[in-house]
N, C-alpha and C positions, 0 to 999 in steps of 0.2 A: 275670618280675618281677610284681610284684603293682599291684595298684588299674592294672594290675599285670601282670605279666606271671611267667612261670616257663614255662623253656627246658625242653621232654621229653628233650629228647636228654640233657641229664646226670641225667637220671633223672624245664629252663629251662623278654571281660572281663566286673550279671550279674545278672534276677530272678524271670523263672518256666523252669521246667524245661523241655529240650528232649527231645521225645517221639522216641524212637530209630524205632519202628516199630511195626506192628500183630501183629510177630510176636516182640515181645522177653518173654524169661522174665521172672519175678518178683526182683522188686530186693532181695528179702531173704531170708534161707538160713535152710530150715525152724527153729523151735524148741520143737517137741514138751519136756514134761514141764518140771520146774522144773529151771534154772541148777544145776551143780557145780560146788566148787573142783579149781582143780588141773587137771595139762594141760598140754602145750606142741604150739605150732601152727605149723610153718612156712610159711613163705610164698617163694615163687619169685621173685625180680625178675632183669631180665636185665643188669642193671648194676647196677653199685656206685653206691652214694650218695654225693651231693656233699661235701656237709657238715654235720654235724648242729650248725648251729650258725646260729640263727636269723636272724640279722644277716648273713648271708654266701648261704645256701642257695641254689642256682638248683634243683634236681632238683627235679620235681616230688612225688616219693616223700619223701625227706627232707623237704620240708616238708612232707607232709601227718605225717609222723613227728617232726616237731617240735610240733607244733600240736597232733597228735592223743594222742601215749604221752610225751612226755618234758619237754616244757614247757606252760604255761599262758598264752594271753592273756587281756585283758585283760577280752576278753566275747567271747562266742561268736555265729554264726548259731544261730538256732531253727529248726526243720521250713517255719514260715513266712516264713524270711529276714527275721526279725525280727532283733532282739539279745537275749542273753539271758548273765544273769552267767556268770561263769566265773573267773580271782581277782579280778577285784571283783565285789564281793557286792553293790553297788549303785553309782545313780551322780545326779547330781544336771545337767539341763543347764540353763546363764544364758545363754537365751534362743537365739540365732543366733551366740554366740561366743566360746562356751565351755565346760568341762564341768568336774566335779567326779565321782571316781574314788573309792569309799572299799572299801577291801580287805579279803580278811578275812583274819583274825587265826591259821589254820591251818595255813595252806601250807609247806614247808619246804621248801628245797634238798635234795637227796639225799645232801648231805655235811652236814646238820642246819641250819647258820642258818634262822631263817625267812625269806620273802620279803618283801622291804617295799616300800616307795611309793621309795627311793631307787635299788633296781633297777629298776623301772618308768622313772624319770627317767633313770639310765643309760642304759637301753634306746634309750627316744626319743633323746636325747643322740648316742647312734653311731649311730639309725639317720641321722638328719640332717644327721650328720659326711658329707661328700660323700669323705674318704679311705677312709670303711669300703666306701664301693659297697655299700650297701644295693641290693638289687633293686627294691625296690620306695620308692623317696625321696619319688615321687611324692605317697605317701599326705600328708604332711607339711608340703608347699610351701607351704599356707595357713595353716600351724600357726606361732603367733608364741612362744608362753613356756610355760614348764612350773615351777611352783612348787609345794614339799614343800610341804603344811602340817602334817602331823606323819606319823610311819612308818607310816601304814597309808593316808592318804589325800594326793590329790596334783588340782594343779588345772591342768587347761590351757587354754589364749585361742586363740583364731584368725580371723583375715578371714573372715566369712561365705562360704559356700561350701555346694557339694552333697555330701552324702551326707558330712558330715567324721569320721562313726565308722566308715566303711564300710572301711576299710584293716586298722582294728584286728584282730577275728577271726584276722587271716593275718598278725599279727606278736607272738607268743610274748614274753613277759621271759625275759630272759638272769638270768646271775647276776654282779650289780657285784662283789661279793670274788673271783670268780675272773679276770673278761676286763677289770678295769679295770686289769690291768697289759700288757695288749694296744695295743700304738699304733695308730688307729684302719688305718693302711695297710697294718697286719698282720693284719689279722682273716682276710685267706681264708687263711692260711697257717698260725695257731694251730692248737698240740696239741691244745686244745680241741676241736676240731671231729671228731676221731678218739677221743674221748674226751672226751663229754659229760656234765655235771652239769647235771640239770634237778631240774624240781619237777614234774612228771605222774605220769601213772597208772604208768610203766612207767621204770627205772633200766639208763641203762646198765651191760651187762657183759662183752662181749666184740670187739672187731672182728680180724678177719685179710682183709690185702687182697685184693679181689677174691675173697673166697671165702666172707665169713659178715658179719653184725653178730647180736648177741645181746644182749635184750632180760629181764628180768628184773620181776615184777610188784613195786611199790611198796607194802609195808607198812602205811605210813603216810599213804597218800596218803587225803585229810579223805571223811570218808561223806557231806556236805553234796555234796560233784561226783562221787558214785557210788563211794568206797572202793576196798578194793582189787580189783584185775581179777580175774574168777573161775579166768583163767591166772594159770598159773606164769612161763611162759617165751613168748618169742617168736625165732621165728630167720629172719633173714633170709637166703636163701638165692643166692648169685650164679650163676646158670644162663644161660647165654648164648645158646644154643640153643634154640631153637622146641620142637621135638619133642624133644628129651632134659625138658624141662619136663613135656610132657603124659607122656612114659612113669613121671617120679616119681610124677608127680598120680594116675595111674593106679595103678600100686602099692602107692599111701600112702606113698613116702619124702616128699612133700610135700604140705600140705592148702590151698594157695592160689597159682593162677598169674595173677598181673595183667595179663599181657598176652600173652592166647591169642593162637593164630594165626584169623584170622575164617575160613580156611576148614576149621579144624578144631571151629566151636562144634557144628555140628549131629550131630558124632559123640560130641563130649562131652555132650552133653546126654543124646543115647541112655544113658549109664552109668547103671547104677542107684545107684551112688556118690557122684554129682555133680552139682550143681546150678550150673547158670550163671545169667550173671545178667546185664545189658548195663543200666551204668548212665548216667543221664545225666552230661554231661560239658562245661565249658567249655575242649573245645578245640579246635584247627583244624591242619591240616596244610600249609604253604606253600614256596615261595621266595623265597629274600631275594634281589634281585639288588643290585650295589652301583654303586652310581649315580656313582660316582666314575671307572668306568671306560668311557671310550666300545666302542661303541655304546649302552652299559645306561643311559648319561645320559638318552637320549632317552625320554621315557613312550610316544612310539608305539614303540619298540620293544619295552619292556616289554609291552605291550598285545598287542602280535602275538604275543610267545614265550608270553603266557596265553593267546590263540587259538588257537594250536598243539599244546597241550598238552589231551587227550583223559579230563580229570578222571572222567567216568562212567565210562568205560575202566576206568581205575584205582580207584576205589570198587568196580567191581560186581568185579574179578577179584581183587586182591588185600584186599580187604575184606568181601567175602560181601557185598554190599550195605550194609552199617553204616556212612552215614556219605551225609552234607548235601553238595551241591555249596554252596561258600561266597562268598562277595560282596565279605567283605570283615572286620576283624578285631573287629567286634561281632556277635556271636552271634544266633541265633532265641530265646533261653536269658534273653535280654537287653531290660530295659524300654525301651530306646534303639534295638535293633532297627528297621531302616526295609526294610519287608519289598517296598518298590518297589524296593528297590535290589536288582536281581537278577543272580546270577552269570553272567559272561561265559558266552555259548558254545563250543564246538565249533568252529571256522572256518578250518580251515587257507587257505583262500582266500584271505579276508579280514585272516589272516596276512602271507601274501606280499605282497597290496599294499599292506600297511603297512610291510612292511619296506621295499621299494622305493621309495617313497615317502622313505624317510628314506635313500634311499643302500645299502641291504644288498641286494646279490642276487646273481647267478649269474652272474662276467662272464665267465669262462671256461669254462662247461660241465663243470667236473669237480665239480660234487654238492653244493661248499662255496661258501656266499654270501662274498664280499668286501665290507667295511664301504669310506666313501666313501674312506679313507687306502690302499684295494688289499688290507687284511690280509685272512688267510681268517679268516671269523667263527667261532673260536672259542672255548666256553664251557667253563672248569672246573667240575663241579658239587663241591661239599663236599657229603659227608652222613656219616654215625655209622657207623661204623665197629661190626659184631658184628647189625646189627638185619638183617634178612631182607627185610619187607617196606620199607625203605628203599633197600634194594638193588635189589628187584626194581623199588620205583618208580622210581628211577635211570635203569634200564633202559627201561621203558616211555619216560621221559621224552627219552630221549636219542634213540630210536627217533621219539616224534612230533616233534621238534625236527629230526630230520632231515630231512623231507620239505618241512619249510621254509627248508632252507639250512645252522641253526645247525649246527656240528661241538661235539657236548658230549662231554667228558671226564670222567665221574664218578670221582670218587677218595675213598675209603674212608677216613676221619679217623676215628681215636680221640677220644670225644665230649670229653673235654678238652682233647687240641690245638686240636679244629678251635673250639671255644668262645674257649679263647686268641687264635685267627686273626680272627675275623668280631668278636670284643668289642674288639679294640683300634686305637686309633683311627687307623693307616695301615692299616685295611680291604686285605690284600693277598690277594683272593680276587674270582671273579668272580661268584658267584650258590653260595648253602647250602640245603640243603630241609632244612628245620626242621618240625617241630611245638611249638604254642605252647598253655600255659592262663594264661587269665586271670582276677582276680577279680572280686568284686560289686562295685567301682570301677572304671571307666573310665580307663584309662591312655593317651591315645595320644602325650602327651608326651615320654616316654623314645624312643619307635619312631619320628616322623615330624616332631617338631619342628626346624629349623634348630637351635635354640639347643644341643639335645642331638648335635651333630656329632659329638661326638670321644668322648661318652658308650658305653657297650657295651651296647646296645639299638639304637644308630642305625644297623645294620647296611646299611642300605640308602643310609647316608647323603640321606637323600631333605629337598631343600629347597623350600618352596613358598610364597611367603608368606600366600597367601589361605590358607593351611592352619594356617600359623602363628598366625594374625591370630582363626583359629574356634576352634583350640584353647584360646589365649589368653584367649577370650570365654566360653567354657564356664567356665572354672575359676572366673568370677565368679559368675555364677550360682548362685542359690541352689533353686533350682523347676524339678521337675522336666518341666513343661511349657514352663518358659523354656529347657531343654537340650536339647528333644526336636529342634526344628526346627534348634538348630547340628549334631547329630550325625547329622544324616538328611543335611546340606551335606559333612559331612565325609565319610561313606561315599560319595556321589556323587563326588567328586573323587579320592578314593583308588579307587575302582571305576577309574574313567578313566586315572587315571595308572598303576596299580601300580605300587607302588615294589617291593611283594612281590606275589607269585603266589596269590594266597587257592587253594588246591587243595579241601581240604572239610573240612567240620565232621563230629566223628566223638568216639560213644561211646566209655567203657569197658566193655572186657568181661572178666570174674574168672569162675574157675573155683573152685570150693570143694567140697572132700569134702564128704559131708553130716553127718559127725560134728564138725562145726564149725556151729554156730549161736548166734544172736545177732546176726549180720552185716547190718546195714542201711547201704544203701549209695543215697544221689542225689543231685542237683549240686554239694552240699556239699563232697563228697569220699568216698572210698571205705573209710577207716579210722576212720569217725562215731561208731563206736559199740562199739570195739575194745577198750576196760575191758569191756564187757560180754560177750564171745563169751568161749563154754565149746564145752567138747568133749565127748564121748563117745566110751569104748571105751579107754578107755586114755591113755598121753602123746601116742603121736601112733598113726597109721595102722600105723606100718611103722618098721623099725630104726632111717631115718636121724635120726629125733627122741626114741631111747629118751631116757627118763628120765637127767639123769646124762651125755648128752653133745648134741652137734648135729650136723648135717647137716654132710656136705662136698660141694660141685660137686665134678664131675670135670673140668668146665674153670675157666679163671684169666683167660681174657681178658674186661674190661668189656665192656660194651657198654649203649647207651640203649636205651629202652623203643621198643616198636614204633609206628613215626608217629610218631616224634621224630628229628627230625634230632639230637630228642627221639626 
């Protein structure tokens, strides 16, 4: 979701950048000589995209694919996490609450209408409909009205609050002539979303499931937000496999893999072909445990299974070192950051005498703790089904859990079933490893508020009220000095209870042929500047992108991005 959260595993918070290491490549992909038209660039994802449909999207790809090639918000992040236009061409704000939106007069749909101030108002309209399950509602909670004042310009009111543009950037307009015959409880389910009409740099034109989306540059798209792309084409490629990815990359049947394997960058890097690049990133890798089912109710038990769990372990071998031991779900990335709140330890120890303490331990000697009702304690894990290193984390995890008692079962879910399972509100699961991005807005509303119980974000069902009570407090707030000190309480208390298992903050890292340049890529997002990348040498490197057709995987099964349960 956004402001905000967006789930990795379907492909599912924020304001100086988090510095990956003193050994990370260059964040942007050579660009010797001047820009050429024409071209087509594939790109590798390991799973299929959610939905390309603004209002709906959890994947993290999809929406930066929404946001970045196919639709337009409203204004955009600048380089300095400023705002800066994007289809409004200006904006007018009265004073602490409220703002005036004037659009320019350019924009078109890709089926011709223009855009107007009435799609805008649609827009906001379904996200706030609580049937469409907007991801991100949060943004809006404090938003009272939205009034046309004529087709290009549109005015909204709001309860004073912090940061109230800061959602915008990461919610695209839709198009009202075509989703307003969508009933809002139908939106994740519309054609639409397989078959997009935007107004960005780039038209949809092709999807086959599980195996392609194809992308198309936009003719018309206005030369005031940089005209049309210097590609032709873009092709999304579904490759589900780790290393069938780097052998295209290698080749040239593909000129972009988003989600290497970490212990394969430093071989890639070696190519004379290839340029990586390790961008910063708001995200985090965890456990949701669900607190509706005993023992997980208890927060010291929670506490002890993230004692037990050997997070450096996991960073340094399945992540080539790339990646934050974390604390908790506000970032180092983040001006609310409270850098005293430090991630648990290491302590299988101090494990055990927390479980026992609460009833869990070893009362028959054969390996498996019994909770105080006699049961043997054991844990299902959910994770993504197709991702490797989720797998392997799995594994590691079910290994340190054992030496404390718990008996874990990881079970390999298809990231939309298991999303189905953990989002809906009889939680019939016992603990998911997820990876989570967030935006330049603070969400912990959807994640950890009572009120949001039966919401599909409250995975952990977690209630507390002093929690409740600081979230609450925040949203008033208007200064961000007056926010600092509730969100330094509320990491402290989530540190202690965990409802989820903070595992660690952790870069992206992309792989790019070097005849692809343009590519500027950091905390923004990693598709920033993707009207602008051209290529050299041809359509693409190698057969699978001649000119005239696209790439096909050789395999058909989804799967989410690596670090995503996501």
């Amino acid at each position: 979701m956004k402001s905000g959260w967006r789930c990795l595993a379907l492909g599912l918070l924020a304001m100086s950048a988090m510095a990956c290491s003193d050994k990370n490549p260059p964040d942007a992909t050579p660009s010797d000589g001047d820009p050429v038209q024409g071209g087509i660039v594939v790109v590798a994802g390991n799973g299929d995209l959610d939905a390309l449909n603004p209002l709906v999207a959890l994947d993290k790809y999809a929406q930066e694919i929404n946001r970045e090639m196919l639709f337009l918000p409203l204004v955009r992040y600048s380089a300095d996490l400023d705002y800066e236009p994007a289809l409004a061409r200006s904006w007018k704000m009265l004073g602490d609450t409220g703002v005036v939106f004037y659009l320019r007069n350019d924009v078109r749909w890709h089926d011709g209408p223009n855009t107007t101030a009435a799609d805008v108002l649609f827009t906001y309209e379904m996200a706030k409909n609580p049937e469409t399950a907007f991801p991100s509602s949060e943004y809006f909670s404090n938003w009272r009205s939205a009034t046309l004042i004529d087709s290009l310009t549109i005015q909204f009111t709001w309860i004073p609050h912090l940061d109230p543009l800061a959602g915008l950037p990461f919610m695209p307009i839709v198009p009202k002539h075509i989703l307003d015959s969508t009933a809002p409880a139908a939106m994740r389910q519309a054609a639409f979303n397989k078959k997009p009409i935007g107004n960005g740099p780039f038209k949809f034109v092709e999807y086959r499931s599980n195996d392609r989306w194809v992308f198309d540059a936009n003719p018309d798209f206005p030369a005031g937000l940089g005209g049309r792309p210097y590609l032709d084409r873009i092709v999304w490629r579904i490759i589900p496999d780790a290393m069938a990815q780097i052998a295209e990359v290698q080749t040239g049947n593909v000129d972009v893999i988003l989600t290497p394997k970490s212990d394969q960058i430093k071989t890639l890097a070696a190519d004379p072909q290839l340029t990586v690049m390790v961008k910063p990133s708001r995200q985090f890798a965890n456990i949701g445990w669900n607190g509706k089912r005993a023992p997980l109710n208890d927060p010291n038990v929670r506490r002890a299974l993230s004692l037990a769990i050997d997070r450096n372990a996991i960073v340094q071998t399945l992540r080539a070192g790339y990646g934050q031991l974390a604390a908790g779900p506000i970032g180092p990335y983040h001006w609310a950051y409270d850098s005293t709140v430090t991630a648990l330890p290491y302590s299988p120890d101090s494990a055990k005498a927390l479980l026992r303490a609460a009833g869990v331990y070893d009362r028959n000697n054969d390996g498996v703790a019994e909770t105080p009702d006699g049961k043997q304690f054991i844990i299902n894990l959910l994770h993504p089904a197709g991702s490797a290193i989720n797998r392997d984390m799995a594994v590691m995890i079910t290994s340190n859990l054992a030496q404390v008692g718990a008996k874990v079962v990881a079970q390999s879910t298809e990231a939309a079933t298991m999303y189905g399972i953990i989002g809906s509100a009889d939680r019939k699961f016992d603990a998911v490893l997820v990876a989570w991005e967030s935006d330049f807005r603070i969400n912990l509303r959807d994640i950890f508020h009572s009120s949001q119980m039966a919401g599909p974000f409250q995975m952990a069902s977690y209630s507390n009220r002093t929690v409740d009570a600081l979230i609450d407090s925040v949203s008033r707030v208007t200064t961000r000095d007056a926010a600092m000190p509730i969100y330094a309480e509320l990491q402290k208390i989530i540190r202690e209870e965990q409802p989820w298992s903070f595992l660690y903050y952790f870069p992206d890292l992309v792989v790019m042929r070097k005849r692809v340049h343009g590519a500027v890529m950091d905390i923004r997002g990693t598709l920033l500047t993707v009207g602008k990348w051209w290529v050299t040498g041809g359509a693409t490197s190698g057969p699978a992108g001649a000119a005239g057709s696209t790439a096909r995987s050789d395999s058909t099964a989804p799967s989410p991005a690596p670090d995503s349960a996501k």
